[in-house]
C-alpha positions in Angstrom: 0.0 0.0 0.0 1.3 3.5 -0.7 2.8 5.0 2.3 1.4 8.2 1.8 -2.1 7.0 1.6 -4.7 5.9 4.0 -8.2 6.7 2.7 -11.1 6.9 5.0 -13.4 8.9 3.0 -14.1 9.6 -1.1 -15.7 12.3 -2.4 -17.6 12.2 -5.9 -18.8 15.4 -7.6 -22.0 14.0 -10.0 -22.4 16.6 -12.4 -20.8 20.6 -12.6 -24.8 21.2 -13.5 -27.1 22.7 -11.2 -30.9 23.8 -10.8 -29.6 26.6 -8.6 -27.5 29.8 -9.4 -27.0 31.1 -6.1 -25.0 34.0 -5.0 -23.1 32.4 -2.6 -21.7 29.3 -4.3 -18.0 29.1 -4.4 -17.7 27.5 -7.7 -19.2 30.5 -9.6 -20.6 30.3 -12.8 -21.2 26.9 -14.0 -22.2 25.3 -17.8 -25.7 24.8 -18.4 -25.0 21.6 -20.0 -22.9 19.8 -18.3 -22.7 16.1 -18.5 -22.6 13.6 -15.2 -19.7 11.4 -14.0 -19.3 7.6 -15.4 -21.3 5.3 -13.6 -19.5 2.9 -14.2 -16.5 3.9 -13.9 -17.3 5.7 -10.4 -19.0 2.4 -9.0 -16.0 0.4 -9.8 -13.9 2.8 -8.7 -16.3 2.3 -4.9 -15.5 -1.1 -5.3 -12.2 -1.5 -5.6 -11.4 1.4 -2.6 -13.3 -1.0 -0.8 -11.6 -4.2 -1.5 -8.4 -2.1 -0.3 -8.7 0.6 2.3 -11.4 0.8 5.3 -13.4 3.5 3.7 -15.6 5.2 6.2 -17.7 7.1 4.3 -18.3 8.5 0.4 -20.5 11.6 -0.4 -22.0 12.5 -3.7 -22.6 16.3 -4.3 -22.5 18.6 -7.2 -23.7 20.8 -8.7 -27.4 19.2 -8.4 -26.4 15.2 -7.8 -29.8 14.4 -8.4 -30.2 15.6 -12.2 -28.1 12.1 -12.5 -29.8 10.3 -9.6 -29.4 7.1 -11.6 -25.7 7.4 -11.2 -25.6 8.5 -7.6 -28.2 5.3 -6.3 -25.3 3.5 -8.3 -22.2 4.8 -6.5 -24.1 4.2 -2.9 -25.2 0.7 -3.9 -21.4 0.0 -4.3 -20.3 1.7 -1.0 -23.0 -0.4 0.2 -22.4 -3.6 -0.9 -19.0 -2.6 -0.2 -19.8 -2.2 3.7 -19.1 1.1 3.7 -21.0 2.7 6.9 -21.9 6.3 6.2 -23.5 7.2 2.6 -24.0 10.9 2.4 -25.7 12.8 -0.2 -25.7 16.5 -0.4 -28.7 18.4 -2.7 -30.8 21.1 -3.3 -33.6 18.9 -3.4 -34.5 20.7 -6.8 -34.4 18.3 -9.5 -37.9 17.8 -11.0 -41.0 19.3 -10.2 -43.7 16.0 -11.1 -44.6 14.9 -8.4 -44.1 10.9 -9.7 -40.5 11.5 -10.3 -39.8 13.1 -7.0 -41.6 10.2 -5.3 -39.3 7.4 -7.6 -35.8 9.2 -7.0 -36.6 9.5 -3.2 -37.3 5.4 -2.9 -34.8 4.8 -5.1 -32.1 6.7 -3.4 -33.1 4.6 0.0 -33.2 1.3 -1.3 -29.5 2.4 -2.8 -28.2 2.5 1.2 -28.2 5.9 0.9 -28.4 6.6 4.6 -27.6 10.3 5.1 -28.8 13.1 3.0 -28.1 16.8 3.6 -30.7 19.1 2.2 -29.1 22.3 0.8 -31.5 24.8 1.9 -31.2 28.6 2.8 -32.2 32.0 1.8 -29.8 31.6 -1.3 -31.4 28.3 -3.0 -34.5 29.5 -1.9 -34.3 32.8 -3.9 -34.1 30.9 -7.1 -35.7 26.9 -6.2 -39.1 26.8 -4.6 -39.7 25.5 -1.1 -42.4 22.9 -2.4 -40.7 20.4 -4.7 -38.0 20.3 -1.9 -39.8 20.0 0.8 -42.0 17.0 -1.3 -38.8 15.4 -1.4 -38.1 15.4 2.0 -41.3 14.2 3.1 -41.3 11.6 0.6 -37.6 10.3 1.6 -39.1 10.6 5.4 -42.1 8.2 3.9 -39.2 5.4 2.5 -38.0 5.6 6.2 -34.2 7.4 4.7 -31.9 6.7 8.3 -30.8 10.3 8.3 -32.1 13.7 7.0 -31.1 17.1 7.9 -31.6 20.3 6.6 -27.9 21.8 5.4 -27.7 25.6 5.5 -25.2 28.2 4.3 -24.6 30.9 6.6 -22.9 34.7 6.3 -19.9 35.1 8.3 -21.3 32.6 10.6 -24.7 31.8 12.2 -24.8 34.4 14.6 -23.9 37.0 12.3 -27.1 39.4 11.7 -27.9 40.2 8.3 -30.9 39.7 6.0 -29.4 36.5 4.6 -29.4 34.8 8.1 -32.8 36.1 9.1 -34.1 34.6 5.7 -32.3 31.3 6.5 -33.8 30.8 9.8 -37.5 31.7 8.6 -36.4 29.1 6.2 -35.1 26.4 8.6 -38.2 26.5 11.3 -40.6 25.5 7.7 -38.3 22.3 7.9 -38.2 22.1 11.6 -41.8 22.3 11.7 -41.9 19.0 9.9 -39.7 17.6 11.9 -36.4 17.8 10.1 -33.6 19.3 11.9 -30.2 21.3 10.9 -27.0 20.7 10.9 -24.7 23.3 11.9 -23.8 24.2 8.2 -21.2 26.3 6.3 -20.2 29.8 6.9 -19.6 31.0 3.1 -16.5 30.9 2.0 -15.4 33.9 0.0 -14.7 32.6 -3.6 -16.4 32.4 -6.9 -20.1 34.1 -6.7 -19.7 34.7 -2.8 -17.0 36.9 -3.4 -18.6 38.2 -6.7 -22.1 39.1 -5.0 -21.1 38.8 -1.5 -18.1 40.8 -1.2 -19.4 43.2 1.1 -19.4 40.6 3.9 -15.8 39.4 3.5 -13.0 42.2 4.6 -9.5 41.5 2.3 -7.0 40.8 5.6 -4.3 43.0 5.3 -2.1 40.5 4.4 -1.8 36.4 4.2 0.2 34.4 6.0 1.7 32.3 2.9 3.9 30.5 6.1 1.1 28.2 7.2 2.0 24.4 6.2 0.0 22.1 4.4 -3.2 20.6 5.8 -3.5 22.9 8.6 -6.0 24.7 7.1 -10.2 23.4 8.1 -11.1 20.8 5.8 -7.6 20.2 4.4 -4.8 17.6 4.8 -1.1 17.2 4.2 -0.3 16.0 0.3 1.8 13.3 2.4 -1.2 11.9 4.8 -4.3 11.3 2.5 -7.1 10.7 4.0 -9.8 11.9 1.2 -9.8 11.9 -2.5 -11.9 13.7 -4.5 -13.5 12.8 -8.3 -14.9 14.8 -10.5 -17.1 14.7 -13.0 -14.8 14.1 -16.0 -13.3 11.1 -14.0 -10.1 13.4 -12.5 -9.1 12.2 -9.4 -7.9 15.1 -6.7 -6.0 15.8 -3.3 -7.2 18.9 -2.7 -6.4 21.0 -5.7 -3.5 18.3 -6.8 -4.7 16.1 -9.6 -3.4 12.6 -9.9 -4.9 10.9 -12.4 -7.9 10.0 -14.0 -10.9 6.8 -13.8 -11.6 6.6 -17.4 -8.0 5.8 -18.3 -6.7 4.1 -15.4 -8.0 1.9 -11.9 -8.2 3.8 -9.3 -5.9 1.4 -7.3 -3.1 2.1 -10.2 -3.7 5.9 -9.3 -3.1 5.6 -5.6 -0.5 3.4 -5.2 1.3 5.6 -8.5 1.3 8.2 -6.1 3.9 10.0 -4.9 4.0 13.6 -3.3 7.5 14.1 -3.4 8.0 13.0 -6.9 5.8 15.7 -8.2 7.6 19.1 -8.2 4.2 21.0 -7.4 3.3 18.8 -4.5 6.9 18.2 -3.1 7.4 22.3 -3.4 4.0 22.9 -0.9 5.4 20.2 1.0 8.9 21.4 1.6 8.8 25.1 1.4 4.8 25.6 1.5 3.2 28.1 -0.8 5.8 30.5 -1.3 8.4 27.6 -2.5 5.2 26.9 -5.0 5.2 30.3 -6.2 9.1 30.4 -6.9 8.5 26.8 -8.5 5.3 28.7 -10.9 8.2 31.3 -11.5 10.2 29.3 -13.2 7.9 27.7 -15.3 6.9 30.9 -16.4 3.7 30.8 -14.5 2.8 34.3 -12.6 -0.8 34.2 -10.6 -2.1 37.7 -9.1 -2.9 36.5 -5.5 -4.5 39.7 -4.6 -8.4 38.7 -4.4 -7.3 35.4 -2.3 -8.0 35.3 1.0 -5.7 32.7 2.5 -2.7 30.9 2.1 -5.2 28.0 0.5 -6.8 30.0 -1.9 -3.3 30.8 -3.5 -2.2 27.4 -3.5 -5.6 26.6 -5.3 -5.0 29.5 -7.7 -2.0 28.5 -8.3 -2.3 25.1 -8.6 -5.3 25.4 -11.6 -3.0 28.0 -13.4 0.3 25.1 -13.2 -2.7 22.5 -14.5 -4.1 24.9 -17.4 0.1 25.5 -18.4 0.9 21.7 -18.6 
């Protein structure tokens, strides 16, 4: 087994497609026709993980997961039969409005072992989805006895924060509580793509980053040399963080991980060593030059210039 892999968790992105365009997405813009992951390539891809590493949990999110829902009762079924113990969906719940269809995808989805779904829902997806087709899907998973369902929200600065967004999100939240169907504590927006395009007056530029903070101390990040969690997305591309390795319709998946090697790849081993500004002096002399100025964190220049190192290869 590589030594610089120990998965616990995998992470597959359906579809760059959405039914939402909300402000505070941190993707920003995305194509209105964007196709869906393999299915078979993903479920295989479940399956072998499986056979190999003690995989805790994998999540399907989006974009709108559920535009493919086909795909994603396929990926679960596999972490199922698989016996992997937490199978997490996250969606707008927006993804048809008959009534039929909502009703098939929701019993579908909980014969699949999906046995966790977050429902995306907050003054953003509610200015552009309406509450009814969501909340018919949630009472309709509730119906097909789904384990787990909580309402997801996305909050401004954080929850406690008062603003007209928040207020709109709570109103929004007590509809769901009404029914029964809790919260989780859910995201405080993070200040890229349309959040920082329609948001920006929440989000204060520091003064300056710190570019010294090592890899994977950062929330919801991890060391290029302790993986945890890989992410796929929907064109097969398999990701540590912002690090692509390789790719599920032209390779296993098991080929991928144990291929890998953070300190053979002079992007990764230049975070790892000397941290983002050794991966700007790297960019440098590759001719690559990335104005860091709207990022927000040592991360978000990494990312940025991570995708520009990508796009130049």
């Amino acid at each position: 087994m590589n030594q610089y892999i120990d998965l616990k968790r995998v992470e597959f992105v359906i579809t760059d497609t959405c039914s939402g365009h909300c402000k505070h997405c941190s993707r920003g813009e995305r194509p209105e026709a964007a196709g869906g992951i393999d299915s078979e390539a993903a479920a295989a891809a479940v399956n072998k993980l499986a056979g190999r590493y003690k995989i805790e949990s994998v999540m399907t999110f989006g974009g709108e997961p559920l535009l493919f829902a086909d795909t994603v009762c396929r990926i679960h079924a596999a972490a199922r039969n698989g016996g992997i113990p937490k199978r997490q969906i996250i969606t707008n719940g927006f993804f048809s409005k008959d009534p039929c269809r909502i009703e098939e995808v929701a019993e579908a989805l909980c014969l699949s072992g999906v046995n966790d779904v977050l429902l995306s829902v907050d003054a953003f997806h509610q200015e552009f989805i309406s509450i009814e087709p969501v909340m018919r899907f949630a009472e309709a998973l509730v119906k097909h006895k789904v384990p787990s369902l909580r309402a997801h929200p996305a909050w401004v600065i954080n929850e406690r924060h008062d603003n007209p967004y928040n207020t709109e999100t709570k109103s929004i939240l007590k509809q769901f509580a009404d029914k029964g169907i809790c919260a989780t504590k859910g995201n405080d927006i993070f200040p890229s793509g349309n959040a920082l395009k329609y948001l920006s007056e929440y989000f204060l530029l520091p003064k300056k980053i710190d570019l010294s903070v090592p890899c994977g101390s950062a929330p919801y990040t991890e060391r290029l040399d302790a993986v945890a969690c890989i992410s796929i997305n929907p064109n097969g591309e398999v990701y540590l963080c912002s690090l692509p390795i390789g790719n599920i319709n032209n390779n296993s998946i098991l080929d991928i991980v144990d291929n890998y090697n953070p300190y053979g790849s002079p992007e990764s081993r230049a975070v790892l060593v000397g941290g983002v500004p050794e991966l700007l002096r790297y960019a440098a002399t590759q001719g690559v030059f990335v104005e860091i100025g709207d990022c927000r964190s040592a991360c978000g220049v990494c990312r940025k210039v991570m995708t520009a190192l990508n796009a130049n290869a």
